[in-house]
C-alpha positions in Angstrom: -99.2 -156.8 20.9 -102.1 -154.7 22.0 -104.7 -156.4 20.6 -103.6 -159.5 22.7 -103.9 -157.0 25.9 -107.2 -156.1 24.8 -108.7 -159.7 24.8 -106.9 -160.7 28.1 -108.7 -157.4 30.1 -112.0 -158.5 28.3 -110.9 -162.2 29.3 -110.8 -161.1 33.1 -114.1 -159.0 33.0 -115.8 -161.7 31.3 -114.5 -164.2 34.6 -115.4 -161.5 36.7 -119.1 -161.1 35.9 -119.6 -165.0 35.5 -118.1 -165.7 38.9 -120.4 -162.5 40.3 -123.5 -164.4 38.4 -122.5 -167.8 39.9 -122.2 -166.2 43.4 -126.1 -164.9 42.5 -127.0 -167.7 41.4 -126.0 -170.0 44.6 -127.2 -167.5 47.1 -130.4 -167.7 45.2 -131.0 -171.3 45.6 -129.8 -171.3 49.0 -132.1 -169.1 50.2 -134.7 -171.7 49.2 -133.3 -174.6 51.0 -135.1 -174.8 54.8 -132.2 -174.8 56.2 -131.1 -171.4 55.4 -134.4 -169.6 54.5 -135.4 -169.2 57.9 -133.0 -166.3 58.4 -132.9 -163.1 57.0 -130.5 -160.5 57.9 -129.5 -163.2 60.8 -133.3 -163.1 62.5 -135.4 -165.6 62.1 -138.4 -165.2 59.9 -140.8 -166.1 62.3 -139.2 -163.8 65.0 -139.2 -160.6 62.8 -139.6 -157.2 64.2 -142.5 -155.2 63.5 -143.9 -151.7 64.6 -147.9 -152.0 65.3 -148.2 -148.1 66.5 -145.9 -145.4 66.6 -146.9 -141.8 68.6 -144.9 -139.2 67.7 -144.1 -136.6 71.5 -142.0 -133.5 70.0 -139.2 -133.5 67.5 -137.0 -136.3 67.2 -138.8 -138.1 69.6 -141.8 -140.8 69.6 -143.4 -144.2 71.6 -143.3 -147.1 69.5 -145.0 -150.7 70.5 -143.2 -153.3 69.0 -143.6 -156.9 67.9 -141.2 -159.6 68.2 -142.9 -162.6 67.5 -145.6 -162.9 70.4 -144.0 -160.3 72.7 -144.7 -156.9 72.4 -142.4 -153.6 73.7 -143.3 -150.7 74.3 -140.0 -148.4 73.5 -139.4 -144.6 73.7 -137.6 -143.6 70.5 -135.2 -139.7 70.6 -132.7 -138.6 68.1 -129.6 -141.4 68.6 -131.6 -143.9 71.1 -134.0 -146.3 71.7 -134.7 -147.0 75.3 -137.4 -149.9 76.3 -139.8 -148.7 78.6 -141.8 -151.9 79.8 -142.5 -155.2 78.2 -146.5 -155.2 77.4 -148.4 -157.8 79.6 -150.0 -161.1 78.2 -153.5 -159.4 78.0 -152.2 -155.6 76.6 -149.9 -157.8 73.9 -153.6 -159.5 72.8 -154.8 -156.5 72.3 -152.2 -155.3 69.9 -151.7 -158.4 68.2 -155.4 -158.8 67.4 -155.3 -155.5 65.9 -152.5 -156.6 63.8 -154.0 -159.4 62.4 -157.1 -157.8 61.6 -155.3 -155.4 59.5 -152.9 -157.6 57.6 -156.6 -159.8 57.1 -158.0 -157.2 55.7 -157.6 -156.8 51.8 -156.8 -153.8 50.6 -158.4 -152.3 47.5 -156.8 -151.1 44.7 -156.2 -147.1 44.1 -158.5 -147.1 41.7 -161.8 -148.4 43.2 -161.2 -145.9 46.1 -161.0 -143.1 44.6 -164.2 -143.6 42.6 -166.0 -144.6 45.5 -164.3 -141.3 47.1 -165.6 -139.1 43.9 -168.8 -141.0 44.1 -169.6 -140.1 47.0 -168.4 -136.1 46.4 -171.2 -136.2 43.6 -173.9 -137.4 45.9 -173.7 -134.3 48.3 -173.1 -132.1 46.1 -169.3 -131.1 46.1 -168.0 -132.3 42.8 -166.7 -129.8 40.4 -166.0 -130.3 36.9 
């Protein structure tokens, strides 16, 4: 009967989305065990890469220093590669960590509040337009 073939296709779809929500689900609570939360796309939290300053040189083509944990790179970046150029010393490394901290320390403000301390300060010399 058809009707019967109807209910066994909604029958499968109906296993099919509760075993893709179980599989969800698990992951999920995995990723809050400590065991498995300190990776992330198979590198470990704490060892995460991070760009602190990219210059761009011509088209397709840039310097970046990087951060991997407490070591920093400085890389040269073209269309299709990434070459490392040097590892930064202990004492050039401080210097671009401390910059990075002080940035993430400092809290940014929200959209708002700049841009009426922006158009407050427009009105005080004179360049506001309504």
């Amino acid at each position: 009967m058809p009707g019967e073939e109807i209910l066994s296709v909604l029958w499968v779809l109906v296993c099919t989305v509760a075993v893709l929500a179980l599989c969800y689900y698990v992951t999920r609570r995995l990723n809050r065990l400590p065991a498995f939360s300190r990776y992330a796309g198979g590198i470990p939290r704490e060892g995460r890469l991070e760009v602190l300053s990219r210059v761009p040189l011509g088209k397709d083509q840039s310097l970046v220093v990087a951060a991997v944990g407490k070591r920093c790179f400085l890389l040269g970046c073209a269309a299709g590669s990434v070459s490392l150029l040097t590892e930064l010393t202990e004492e050039e490394a401080a210097a671009w960590t401390t910059r990075r901290e002080e940035k993430n320390s400092t809290e940014q403000r929200p959209f708002r509040d700049a841009m009426s301390e922006l158009l407050k300060q427009k009105v005080q010399r004179g360049e506001h337009r309504d």
